[in-house]
C-alpha positions, 0 to 999 in steps of 0.5 A, a space after each residue: 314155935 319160934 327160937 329167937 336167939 340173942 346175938 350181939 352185933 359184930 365178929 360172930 359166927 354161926 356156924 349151925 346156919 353158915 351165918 357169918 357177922 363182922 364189921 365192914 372196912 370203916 373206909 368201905 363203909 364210908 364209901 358206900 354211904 355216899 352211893 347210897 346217899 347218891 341213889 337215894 336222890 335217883 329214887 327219890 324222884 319214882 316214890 309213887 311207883 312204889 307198891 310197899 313190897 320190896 320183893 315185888 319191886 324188884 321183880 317188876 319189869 323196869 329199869 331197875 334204877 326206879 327202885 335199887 341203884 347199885 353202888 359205883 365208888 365203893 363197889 370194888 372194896 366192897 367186893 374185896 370185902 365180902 369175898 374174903 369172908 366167902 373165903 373164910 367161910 369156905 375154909 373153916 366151914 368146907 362141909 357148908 359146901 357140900 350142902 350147898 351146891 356141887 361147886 364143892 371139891 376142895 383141892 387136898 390144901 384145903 383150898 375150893 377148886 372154884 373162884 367165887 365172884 358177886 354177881 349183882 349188888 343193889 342198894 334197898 330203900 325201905 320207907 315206912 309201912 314197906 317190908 321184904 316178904 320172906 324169900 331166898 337167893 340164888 348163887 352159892 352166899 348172900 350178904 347184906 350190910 346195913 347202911 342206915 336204920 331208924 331207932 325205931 327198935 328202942 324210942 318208938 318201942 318204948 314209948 309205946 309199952 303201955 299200950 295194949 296193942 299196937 303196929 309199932 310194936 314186935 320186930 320194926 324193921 328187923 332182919 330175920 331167918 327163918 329156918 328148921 332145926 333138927 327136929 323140923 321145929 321152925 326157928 329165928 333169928 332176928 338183927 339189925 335192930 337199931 342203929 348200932 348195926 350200922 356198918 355191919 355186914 352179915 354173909 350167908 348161904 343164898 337158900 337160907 330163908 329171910 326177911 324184913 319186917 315193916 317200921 312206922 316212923 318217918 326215916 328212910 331204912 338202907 342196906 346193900 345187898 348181892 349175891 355171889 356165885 361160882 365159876 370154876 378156874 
């Protein structure tokens, strides 16, 4: 049974799910789609490499290049960006620490006894028909910011109501977490369902499962995304 609840785009937090979802720095943001723009150009060149599963991909043993760039001009603003949401969210929330990992003391202020860092960023490319299967990360949080997405949610979806079946329908594009309530019932939580996502970014707990689901239309979907650990001081 699933649980789809309605969150509105920006400035929300979930705590049940460590989840957290602001707007990114206008200026960062900016910065960050002309890296993508940049890498696009790179991937461009390696489409018929592709095998449809982002996962997959990303996995392969190639330069990782072929398919995911990381960003260059926007990625110090964008590191500054994320690690003071990390930092938030270890000061409201200290008990999503104690499950996550044992990087979890707190000095009597309040403060962890640990400095978190982003290990690895890089720019996904999602072309039509391609998808994220559900998985997890590594590391302590995840993030994703959402650069670019079709309207595949809102024209594609209405002007296909009528029909009684079809693969344009359901949840084009959208970004979902998977998980179990108290009562072991598996729930969602689907975003990032058209355009006005863009520039958002979402900080999460690395283990909590995720995934994205296939378009149909003709536009390339790009998000950024990395994971951030923990080294003590």
């Amino acid at each position: 049974m699933q649980n789809n609840l309605d969150v509105s785009n920006g400035n929300n937090e979930l705590p049940n799910l460590g989840v957290y979802l602001d707007n990114l720095n206008p200026f960062v943001f900016q910065q960050l789609k002309k890296d993508c723009d940049k890498g696009l150009e790179v991937v461009n060149k390696h489409w018929d490499k592709r095998s449809g599963d982002l996962l997959e991909m990303f996995h392969q043993d190639m330069p990782k290049e072929v398919f995911f760039q990381e960003p260059t001009e926007s990625k110090k603003g964008l590191e500054r960006e994320i690690l003071q949401i990390c930092h938030k969210m270890c000061m409201k929330w200290p008990e999503l620490m104690d499950k996550l990992s044992f990087y979890s003391k707190m000095f009597d202020d309040g403060t962890p006894d640990f400095e978190l860092f982003v290990e690895r960023f890089w720019i996904n490319y999602q072309r039509p028909g391609e998808y994220i299967p559900l998985h997890q990360h590594s590391g302590i949080f995840s993030f994703v910011v959402w650069v670019q997405i079709p309207y595949y949610a809102t024209e594609t979806l209405e002007a296909n109501k009528n029909e009684a079946f079809s693969l344009n329908k359901g949840y084009q594009g959208q970004f979902e977490f998977v998980y179990t309530d108290m009562l072991g019932q598996v729930k969602t939580l689907r975003l990032a369902d058209g355009p006005g996502w863009q520039g958002k970014i979402c900080v999460f707990p690395a283990g909590l499962y995720h995934q994205v689901y296939p378009f149909y239309n003709d536009e390339i979907r790009i998000t950024v995304s990395g994971n951030i650990r923990a080294k003590y001081e």
